[in-house]
C-alpha positions, 0 to 999 in steps of 0.5 A: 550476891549484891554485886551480881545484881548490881550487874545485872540492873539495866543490863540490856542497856550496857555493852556486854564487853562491859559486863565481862569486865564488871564480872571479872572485877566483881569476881576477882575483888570477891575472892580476893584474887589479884587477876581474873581473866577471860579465855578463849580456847581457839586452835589449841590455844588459850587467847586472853579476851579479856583481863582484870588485875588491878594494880597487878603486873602480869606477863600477859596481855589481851589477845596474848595465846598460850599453847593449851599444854601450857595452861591449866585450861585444857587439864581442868576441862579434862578432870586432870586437875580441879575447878578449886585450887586454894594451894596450886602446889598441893596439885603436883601436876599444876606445881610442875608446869613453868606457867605456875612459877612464870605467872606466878600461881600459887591459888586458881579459881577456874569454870568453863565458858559453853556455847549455846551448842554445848561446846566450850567457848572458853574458862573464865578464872581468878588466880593469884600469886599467894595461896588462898586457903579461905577458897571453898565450893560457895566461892566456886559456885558464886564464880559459876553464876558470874560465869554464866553471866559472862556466858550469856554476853559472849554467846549473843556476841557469837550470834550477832558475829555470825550473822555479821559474817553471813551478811558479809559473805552474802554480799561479796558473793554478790559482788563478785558472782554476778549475784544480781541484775538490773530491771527498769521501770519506764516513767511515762510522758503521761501526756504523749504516752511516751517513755522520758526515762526509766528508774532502775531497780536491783533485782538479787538472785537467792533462794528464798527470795529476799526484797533489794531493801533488805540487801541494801540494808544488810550491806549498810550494817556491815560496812558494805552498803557503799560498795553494793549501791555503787556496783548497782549504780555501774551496772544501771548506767551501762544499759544507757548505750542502749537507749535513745539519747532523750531517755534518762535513767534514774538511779537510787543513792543512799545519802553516804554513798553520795557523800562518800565521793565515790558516786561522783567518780562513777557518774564521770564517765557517763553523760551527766545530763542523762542521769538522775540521781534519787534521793529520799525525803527522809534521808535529806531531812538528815543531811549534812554539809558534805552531802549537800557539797557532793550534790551540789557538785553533782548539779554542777556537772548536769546531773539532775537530782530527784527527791524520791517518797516525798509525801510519807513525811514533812520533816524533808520539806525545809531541805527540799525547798533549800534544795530546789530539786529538779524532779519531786517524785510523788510516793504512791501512799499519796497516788494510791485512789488519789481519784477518791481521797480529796486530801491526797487530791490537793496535797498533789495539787499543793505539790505541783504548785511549789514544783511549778514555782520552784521549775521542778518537774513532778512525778507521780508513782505507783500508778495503778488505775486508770481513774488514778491516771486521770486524776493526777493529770487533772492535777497537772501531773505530767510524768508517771511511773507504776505498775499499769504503765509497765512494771519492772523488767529487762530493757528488752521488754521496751523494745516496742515501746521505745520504738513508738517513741522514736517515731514520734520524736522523728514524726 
């Protein structure tokens, strides 16, 4: 029992492959067993995920399988033969089959492994080539306990496997059955009242309804989150056609999509000095040398590079500076009654001055009110983007919009 709790301590904090393998090494040692091993029962196969046999050479390996009409498991399972076999050749059906001699098996300890639904993951089993007459029913319920140990690991694994395995269904559905769309967000001339460029925004069909960061992120967790984001970037960029050759389009990156190079290939087939590529406070307070190489490439090539949320944290503020970022976008956190706040009031008019120092232009986001509108152009602010100028939709819903701009320009 000692050794089980041993197990035990801090489990939360070991990787439950390495409580199986503990488990089977306590189990076996216990005993007095030479092998002790973990098996799956898939597709009337006995596969072995995991093994402890010391010093012991034996004829299988991890992830080996042996048919189940092979092995004891599925006899067990079934009454035909018991849990406890201190001499397997007292149990004339065990003695018979090749696998016994093959191993060779002469005492075997066997419990089943369940899933949380009731149905058998799989055995979990000591044996050893010398019989092993000390074996009794307190050295079978000390197996189970271990069992059931191993029993908790693998069911969370089952878990968080299959949640892997939605995510990753989810999203090549998305990638391949036109699973989202692209809406735009203008960002005003505050100024002239005039559409400069708009960001755009992923919109994912599901039922219920789930946020695109949520999408983002699932992607990111199963290795899929590059993919996506490129996709959306692609689909973004083709609305470009469409506008008029003043008006840019912002797209979102994560910084491992940019450092991927991946972005790069996609942004060369599009006119470079028409794309802004937004990149987050947080994630350039994190960046490394080959993010900062791939955006300096980008940079080279005309793209301009804006600095989304800046102002929900300063640990980004060293990098922007080394940066020198063509677009600071203000976070609404600091937009929000920026009217009524004297903080936020002169943390935007702080921002401006770097900006104007450092030839970057700001825009302010989430722009609510008129009295917030007024204020941010009080500051200096002259670019803007939020719900009172117009809220995310198709380009169609522009149309009007930017029209008026056209005129204006040709004016």
């Amino acid at each position: 029992m000692e050794k089980l709790r041993e197990l035990l301590k801090d489990e939360q904090n070991i990787d439950p492959d390495l409580i199986i393998r503990r488990s089977l090494k306590a189990v076996r040692e216990h005993l007095g067993m030479e092998v002790a091993y973990l098996s799956e029962i898939v597709d009337g196969q006995s596969v072995f995920r995991a093994i402890d046999s010391g010093d012991t050479t034996i004829p299988v390996g991890e992830n080996d399988s042996i048919p189940l009409d092979q092995v004891y498991c599925e006899h067990i399972l079934e009454g035909r033969l018991p849990n406890l076999m201190p001499d397997v050749m007292l149990e004339p059906l065990a003695a018979a089959m090749p696998i016994t001699a093959a191993m060779p098996i002469n005492s075997h300890v066997s419990v089943p492994i369940y899933r949380t639904d009731g149905s058998v993951y799989g055995m979990f089993c000591c044996l050893s080539s010398r019989r092993n007459t000390s074996l009794n029913d307190r050295d079978l319920k000390i197996m189970q306990m271990f069992a059931e140990l191993s029993s908790g690991q693998i069911n969370e694994a089952i878990t968080e496997r299959q949640k892997r395995d939605e995510i990753v269904s989810r999203t090549q559905a998305a990638l391949t059955d036109n699973g989202f769309h692209m809406v735009y967000q203008p960002i005003l001339n505050l100024d002239a009242g005039v559409t400069a460029g708009f960001e755009a925004l992923a919109r994912f069909h599901s039922e219920p309804y789930r946020p695109p960061d949520i999408w983002f992120d699932e992607a990111e967790s199963v290795g899929l989150g590059i993919e996506l984001e490129i996709a959306a970037i692609e689909a973004a960029l083709a609305a470009l056609q469409q506008l008029p050759d003043e008006v840019y389009i912002a797209v979102n990156a994560a910084a491992e999509t940019i450092s991927s190079g991946k972005l790069a290939d996609v942004l060369a087939d599009y006119p470079a000095e028409r794309i802004v590529v937004e990149l987050t406070e947080r994630a350039v307070a994190k960046s490394g040398e080959i993010l900062l190489r791939e955006i300096q490439n980008l940079r080279f090539k005309g793209v301009r590079l804006a600095i989304d949320d800046v102002g929900t944290g300063y640990s980004g503020l060293a990098q922007i500076v080394s940066l020198s970022p063509d677009i600071i976008k203000l976070d609404r956190s600091l937009v929000t009654e920026i009217d009524r706040h004297e903080r936020r009031h002169s943390l935007a008019s702080a921002l401006v001055n770097f900006a104007n120092q450092s030839k970057s232009v700001i825009v302010a986001e989430g722009i609510e009110t008129e009295n917030e509108l007024k204020a941010l152009k009080t500051v200096g602010i002259h670019l803007g983007q939020g719900w009172l100028l117009g809220r995310p939709a198709t380009l169609e819903a522009f149309d009007d919009q930017l029209q008026s701009a056209a005129e204006l320009k040709a004016g």
